[in-house]
C-alpha positions in Angstrom: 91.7 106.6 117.8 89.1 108.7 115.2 88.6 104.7 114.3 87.1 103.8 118.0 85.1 106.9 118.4 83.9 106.6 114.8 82.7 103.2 115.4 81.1 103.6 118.8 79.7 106.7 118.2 77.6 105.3 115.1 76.1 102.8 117.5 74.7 105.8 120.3 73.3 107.6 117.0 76.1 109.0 114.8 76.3 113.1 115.5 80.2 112.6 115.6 80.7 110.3 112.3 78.8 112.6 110.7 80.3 115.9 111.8 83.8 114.0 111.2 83.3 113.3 107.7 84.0 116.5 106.3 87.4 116.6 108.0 88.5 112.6 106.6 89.6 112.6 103.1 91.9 115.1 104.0 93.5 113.6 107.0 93.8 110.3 105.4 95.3 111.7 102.7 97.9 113.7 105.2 98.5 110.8 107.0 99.2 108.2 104.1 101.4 111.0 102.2 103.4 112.2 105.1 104.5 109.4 106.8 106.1 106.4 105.2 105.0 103.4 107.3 103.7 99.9 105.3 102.2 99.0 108.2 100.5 102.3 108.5 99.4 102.9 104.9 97.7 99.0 105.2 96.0 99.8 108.5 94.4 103.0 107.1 93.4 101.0 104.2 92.0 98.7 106.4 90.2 100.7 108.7 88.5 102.5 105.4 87.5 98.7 104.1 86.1 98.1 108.1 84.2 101.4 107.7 82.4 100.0 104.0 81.3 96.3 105.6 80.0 98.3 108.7 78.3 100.5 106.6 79.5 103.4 108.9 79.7 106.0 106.2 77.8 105.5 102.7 79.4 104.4 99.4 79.8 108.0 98.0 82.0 108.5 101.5 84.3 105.3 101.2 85.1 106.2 97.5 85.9 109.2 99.0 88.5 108.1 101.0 89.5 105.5 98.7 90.3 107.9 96.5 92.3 109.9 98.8 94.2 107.2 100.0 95.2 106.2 96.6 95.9 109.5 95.3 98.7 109.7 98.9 100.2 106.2 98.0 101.1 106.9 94.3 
């Protein structure tokens, strides 16, 4: 859901993504670490990779949560 609203919001100007930001490496790092899905963990990893080619947050962000997500998996 954070995914839609991220995504549409950027288009009407971006207040939400980046008030949001803040709050992401930790929840995808909750997320990946609490529940053990496949299918989730590759959908957050995916969203994160739509999030880089749609340059919806900058590089320093997506490392960000790259890094979070990794650091959850292992």
């Amino acid at each position: 859901m954070a995914n839609d609203v991220i995504q549409h919001d950027k288009r009407k100007g971006g207040d939400f993504v980046k008030d949001f930001l803040p709050m992401l490496p930790s929840a995808v790092h909750h997320i990946v670490s609490q529940v053990d899905d496949a299918n989730l963990h590759k959908t957050v990893k995916r969203i994160i990779q739509i999030w880089s080619e749609r340059q919806i947050y900058q590089a320093d962000a997506i490392k960000l949560l790259r890094t979070n997500y990794e650091t959850a998996v292992n």
